[in-house]
N, C-alpha and C positions, 0 to 999 in steps of 0.2 A: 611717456604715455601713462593711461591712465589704468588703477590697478583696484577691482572690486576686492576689499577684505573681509571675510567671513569667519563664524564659528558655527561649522557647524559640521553635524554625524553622521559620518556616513560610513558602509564597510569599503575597503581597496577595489573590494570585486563586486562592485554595485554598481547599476545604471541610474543611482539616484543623485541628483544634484538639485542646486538652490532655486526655488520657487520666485513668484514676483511677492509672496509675504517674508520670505526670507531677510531681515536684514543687515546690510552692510557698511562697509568707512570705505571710500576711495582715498585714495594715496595717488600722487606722483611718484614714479620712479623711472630709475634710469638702469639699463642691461649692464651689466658686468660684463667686457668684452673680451675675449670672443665668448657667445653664448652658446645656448643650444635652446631651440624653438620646443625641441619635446620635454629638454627639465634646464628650463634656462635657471638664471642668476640674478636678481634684481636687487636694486639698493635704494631704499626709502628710507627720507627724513625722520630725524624721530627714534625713539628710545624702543626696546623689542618689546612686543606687546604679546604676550605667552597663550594669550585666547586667544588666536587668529592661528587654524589651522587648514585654510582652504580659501582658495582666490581664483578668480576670475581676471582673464584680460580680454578687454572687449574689440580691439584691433587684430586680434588674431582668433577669436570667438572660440579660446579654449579655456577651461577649469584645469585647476593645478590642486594637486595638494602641496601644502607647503611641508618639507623633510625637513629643516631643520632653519632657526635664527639664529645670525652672528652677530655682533654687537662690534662695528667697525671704530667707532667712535661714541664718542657721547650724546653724539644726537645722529648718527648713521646706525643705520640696522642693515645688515643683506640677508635676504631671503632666497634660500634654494630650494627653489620647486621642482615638483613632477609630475607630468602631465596626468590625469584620471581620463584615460582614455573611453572608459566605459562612461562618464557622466557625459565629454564633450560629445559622442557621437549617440547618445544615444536614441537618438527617433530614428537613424538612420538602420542602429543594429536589431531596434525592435520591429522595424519593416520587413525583415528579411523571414524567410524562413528557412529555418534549422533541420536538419535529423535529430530528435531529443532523446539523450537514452535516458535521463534521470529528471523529475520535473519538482518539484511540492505542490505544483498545483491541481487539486484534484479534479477538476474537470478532463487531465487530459492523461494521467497517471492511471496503471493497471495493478493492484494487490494482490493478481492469481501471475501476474511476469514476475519469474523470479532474478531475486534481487543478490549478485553474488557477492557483497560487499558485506551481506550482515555475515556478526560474528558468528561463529558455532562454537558448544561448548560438546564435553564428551560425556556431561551426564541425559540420564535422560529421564521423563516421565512415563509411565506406566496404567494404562487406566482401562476399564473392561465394562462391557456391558451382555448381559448372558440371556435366553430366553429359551422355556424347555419347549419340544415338539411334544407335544400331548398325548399324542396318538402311538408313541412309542412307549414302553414299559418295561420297568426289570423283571417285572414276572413271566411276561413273555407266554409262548407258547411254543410245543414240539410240533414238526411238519414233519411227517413220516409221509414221503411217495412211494405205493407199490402198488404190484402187479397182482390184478387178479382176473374172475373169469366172470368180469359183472359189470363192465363200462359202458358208461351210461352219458349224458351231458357233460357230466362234473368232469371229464376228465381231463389229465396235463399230458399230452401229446401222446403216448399207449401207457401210461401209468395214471393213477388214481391219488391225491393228498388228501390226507388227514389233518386236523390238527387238535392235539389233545393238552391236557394241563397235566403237570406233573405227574399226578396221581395216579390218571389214566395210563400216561407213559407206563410209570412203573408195572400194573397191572401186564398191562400188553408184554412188557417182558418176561414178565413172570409168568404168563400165560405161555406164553413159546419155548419156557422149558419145560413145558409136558412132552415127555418122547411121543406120543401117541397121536400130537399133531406137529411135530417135528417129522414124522413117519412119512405122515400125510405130504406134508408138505415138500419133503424128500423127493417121493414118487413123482407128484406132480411136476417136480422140477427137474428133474434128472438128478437124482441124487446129490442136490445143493440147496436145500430149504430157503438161504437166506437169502437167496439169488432172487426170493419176489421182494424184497426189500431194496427199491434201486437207491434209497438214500433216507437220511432221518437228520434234521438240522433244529437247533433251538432258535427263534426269532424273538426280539426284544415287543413283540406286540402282543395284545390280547384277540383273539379270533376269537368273534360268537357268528352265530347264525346266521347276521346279515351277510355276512361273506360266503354262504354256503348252505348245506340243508340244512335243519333239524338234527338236534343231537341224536347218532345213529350208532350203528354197531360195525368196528372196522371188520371187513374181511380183508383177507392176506391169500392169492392165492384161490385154493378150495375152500377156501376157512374161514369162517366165520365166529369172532371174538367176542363175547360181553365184557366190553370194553368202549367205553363210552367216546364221540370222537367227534367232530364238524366235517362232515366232506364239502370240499373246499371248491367252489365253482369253477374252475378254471385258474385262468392267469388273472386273480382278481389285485387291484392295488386300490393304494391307500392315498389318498394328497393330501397335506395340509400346507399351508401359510403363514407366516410369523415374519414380524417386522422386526430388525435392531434398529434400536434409536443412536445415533451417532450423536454424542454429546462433547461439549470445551472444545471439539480443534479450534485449533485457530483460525480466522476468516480471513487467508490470505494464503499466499505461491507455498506456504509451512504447514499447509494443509495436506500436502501430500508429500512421495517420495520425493529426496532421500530426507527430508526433514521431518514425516512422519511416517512411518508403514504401523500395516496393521495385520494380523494372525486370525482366521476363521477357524475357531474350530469346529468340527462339522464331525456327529456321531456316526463314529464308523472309520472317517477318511482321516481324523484325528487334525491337525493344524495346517490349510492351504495358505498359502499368500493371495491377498487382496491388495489389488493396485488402488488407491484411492481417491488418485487422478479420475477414474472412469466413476466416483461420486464425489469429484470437487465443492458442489455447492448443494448436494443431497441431505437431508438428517434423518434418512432412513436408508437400510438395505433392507430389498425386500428375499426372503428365500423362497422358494417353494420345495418342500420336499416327497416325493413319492416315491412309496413304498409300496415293492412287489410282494404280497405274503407267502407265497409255495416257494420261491428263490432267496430271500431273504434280501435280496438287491433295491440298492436305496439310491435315486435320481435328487441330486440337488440344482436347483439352479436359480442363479441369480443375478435379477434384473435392478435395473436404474430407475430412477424418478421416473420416466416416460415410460417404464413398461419394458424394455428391450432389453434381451438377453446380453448376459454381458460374461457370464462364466457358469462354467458347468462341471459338478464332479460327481463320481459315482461311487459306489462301492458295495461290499455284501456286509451285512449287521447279522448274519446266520455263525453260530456255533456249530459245527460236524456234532452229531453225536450216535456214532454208530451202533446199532444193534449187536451187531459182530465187530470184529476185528475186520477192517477195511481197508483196500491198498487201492492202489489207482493203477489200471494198468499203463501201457506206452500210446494207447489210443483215449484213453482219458476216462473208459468204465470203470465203475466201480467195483470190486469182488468181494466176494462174502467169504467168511470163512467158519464152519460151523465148529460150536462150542467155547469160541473165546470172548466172551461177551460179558465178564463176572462184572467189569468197572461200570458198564452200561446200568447193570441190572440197579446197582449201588443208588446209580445218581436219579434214575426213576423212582425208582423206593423212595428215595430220602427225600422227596419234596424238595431237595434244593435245586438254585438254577447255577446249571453250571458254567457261566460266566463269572456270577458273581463270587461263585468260590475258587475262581481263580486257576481253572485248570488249564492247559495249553492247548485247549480247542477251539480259539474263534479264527475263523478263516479267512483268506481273503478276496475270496470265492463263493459260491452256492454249491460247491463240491458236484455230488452227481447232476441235480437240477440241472444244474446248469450245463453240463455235458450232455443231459439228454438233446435240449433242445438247440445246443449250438450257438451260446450265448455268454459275452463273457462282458463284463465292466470295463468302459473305457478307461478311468480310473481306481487302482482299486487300493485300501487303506484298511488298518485297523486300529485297535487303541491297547493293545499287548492284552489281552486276557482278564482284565481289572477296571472292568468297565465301568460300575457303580454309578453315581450320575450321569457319568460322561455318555452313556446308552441312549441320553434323553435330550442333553442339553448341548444347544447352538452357543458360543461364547466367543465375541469378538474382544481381541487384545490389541490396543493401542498405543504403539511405541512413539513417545516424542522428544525429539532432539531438542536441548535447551540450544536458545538463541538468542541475542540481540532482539528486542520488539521494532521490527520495521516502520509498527502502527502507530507508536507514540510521536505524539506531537512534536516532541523535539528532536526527535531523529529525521520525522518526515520533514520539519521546516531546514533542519540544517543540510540533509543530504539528499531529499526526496525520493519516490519510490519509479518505481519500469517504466519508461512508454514506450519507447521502441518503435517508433514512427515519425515522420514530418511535421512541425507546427508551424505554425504564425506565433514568432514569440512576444507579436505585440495583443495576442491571445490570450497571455499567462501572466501570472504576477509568479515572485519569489525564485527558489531554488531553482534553477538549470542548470544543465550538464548536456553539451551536446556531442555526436559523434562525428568527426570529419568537420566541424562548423568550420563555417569562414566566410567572410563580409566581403562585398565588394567594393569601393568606395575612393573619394580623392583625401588620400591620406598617402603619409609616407612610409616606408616600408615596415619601418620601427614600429610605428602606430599599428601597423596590420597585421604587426607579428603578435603584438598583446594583445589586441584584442582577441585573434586567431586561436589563442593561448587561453585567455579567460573563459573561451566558450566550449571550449573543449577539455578544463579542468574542472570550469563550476562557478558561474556566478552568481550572482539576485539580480532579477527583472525588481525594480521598487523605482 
């Protein structure tokens, strides 16, 4: 019979064979007996010819690759072939349709299926983008709520807020160690002065008069202070809005966890986790943040590309700073205690704000505030007493895990990337990989088992 001889390139695990411009020498040859029809043995005239790696026989309409030439004689060669099961069938195998888990072709291949085959390494990259809330400040302001005998609109539920600057503060304590409205105030209370004082917290904002009246004179009680101060409309808040720009991830399934995570930090709540997944292909997180001013209590929340809530935390940004010495009893009020108040008088006096100098007072709470009104943070955080910018600023931190690049060219043509789904693999060119594949066809068992084999290790549609 008659035997087509070829040179030419192909890989083991291809569907690609010889074209009608391909061409070839035919040869007579005779079987070496006994054979085998899938890697038979044939013996052709003629001295071994080292370019002829791949033959066709056209009585049995299968392609061989030729494994090796023997030099029988001087002018006898024998040829042992093996069949290329992927080239002889293949219209048949590109007819069918597959489950593909790995493809190169990008028409049918997904970048955000992750891919478990890339490598992982144990270093990682590190990278941040930060953005201050405006409306927040280290100078801050004191919120003193008390009780007096003069409630009017402005008030926070049977008490009255203030809110004063420093300087004020200091004044107003300095003014309530006069025993002569310490007396006062005595009387009026039952013999407990500091008892109209239900709370005094520092808040990282500036209060002016939009939020309340005209600078006025606190009263405390029967008393009225030249002491300069904002009475505070109610339960007024603050919103603002601020984008992080999400920069470098990767545009692919490494965009998110475990191959990227990322750290929110958030003033006040100090560092949340942020799933990334839930802004896979976002290059923004939007935050909004509102702020209560008489509570100190700060609402974060943030949404996706589309608008939608997507997490939510809270906390108090208020420092205690008690007039007196303050305890908390077993129901949650606060108690006054007259005469112990020298460290207070201190930090009024001195103009400074005392977070920034670091004392052990920021809460994580609204302390009484927030007792009065039955009100407590679903989340609550702080950032140890050493606030400094952190008081201001939103800072997202970007952890990424080095890897294998999925994206590069040569990875994808050699191993392709997820598809996870059904194709027509006479759909696709290049790299496939399929799950469970298997042909149906008149072939013999050996031919079904390789090819069965090929398509569920990895071959090239070409």
């Amino acid at each position: 019979m008659n035997v087509r001889f070829y040179t030419y390139s192909k890989r083991v695990n291809s569907t690609a064979n010889p074209g009608p411009s391909d061409s070839y020498t035919v040869k007579t040859c005779l079987l070496k007996m006994p054979t085998s029809e899938h890697d038979p043995v044939i013996e052709v005239e003629g001295a071994v010819n080292p370019a002829w790696n791949y033959c066709y026989i056209p009585d049995w309409g299968k392609l061989y690759f030729i494994r090796d030439a023997v030099s029988v004689t001087n002018n006898l060669t024998q040829y042992i072939l093996q069949e290329d099961t992927l080239g002889t069938y293949k219209t048949t195998i590109r007819s069918t349709k597959q489950y593909v888990a790995f493809s190169s072709d990008s028409t049918v291949y997904d970048k955000y299926k992750v891919d478990p085959r890339v490598a992982v390494s144990t270093t990682k990259v590190v990278g941040s983008v930060s953005q201050n809330i405006t409306m927040l400040s280290t100078v801050g302001s004191y919120i003193i709520t008390v009780f007096n005998n003069s409630l009017v609109g402005e008030s926070v539920g049977f008490g009255i807020s203030y809110a004063l600057d420093a300087t004020n503060m200091g004044k107003l304590r300095n003014a309530m160690g006069d025993p002569t409205i310490m007396q006062s105030l005595s009387s009026y209370f039952n013999g407990t002065p500091l008892s109209s004082i239900y709370g005094c917290i520092w808040v990282p904002f500036v209060v002016t008069s939009s939020y309340g009246t005209a600078v006025t004179s606190v009263q405390i009680g029967n008393q009225a202070f030249t002491v300069d101060a904002i009475r505070i409309n109610g339960y007024v808040t603050q919103s603002e809005a601020i984008a992080l720009t999400i920069t470098g991830l990767r545009d692919d399934f490494r965009r998110c966890e475990p191959y990227t995570s990322a750290a929110l930090h958030l003033p006040g709540c100090g560092c949340i986790d942020v799933n990334l997944s839930d802004w896979i292909t976002a290059t923004q997180i939007h935050i909004t943040a509102i702020f209560e001013i008489v509570t100190g209590n700060m609402l974060y929340i943030l949404r996706d590309p589309d608008g939608y809530i997507i997490q939510t935390a809270s906390c108090s940004l208020a420092a205690q700073c008690p007039l007196g010495q303050m305890t908390v009893n077993t129901q949650g009020a606060v108690n006054s205690v007259v005469g112990m108040a020298t460290a207070a008088v201190a930090l009024g006096a001195s103009n400074v704000n005392p977070v920034l100098a670091g004392g052990a007072m920021l809460a994580s709470a609204a302390s009484a505030v927030l007792n009065m009104n039955k009100r407590a943070p679903s989340v609550s955080g702080h950032t140890g007493g050493r606030l400094n910018s952190l008081v201001t600023t939103c800072e997202l931190t970007i952890f990424e895990v080095q890897t294998e690049n999925p994206l590069d060219s040569d990875y994808k043509s050699l191993k392709g990337l997820p598809v996870g789904k059904v194709v027509a693999l006479n759909t696709i060119t290049g790299f496939c990989q399929c799950d469970g594949g298997s042909v149906s066809l008149a072939a013999s068992a050996v031919e079904l088992e390789e090819i069965n084999n090929y398509l569920n290790t990895g071959f090239f549609i070409e």
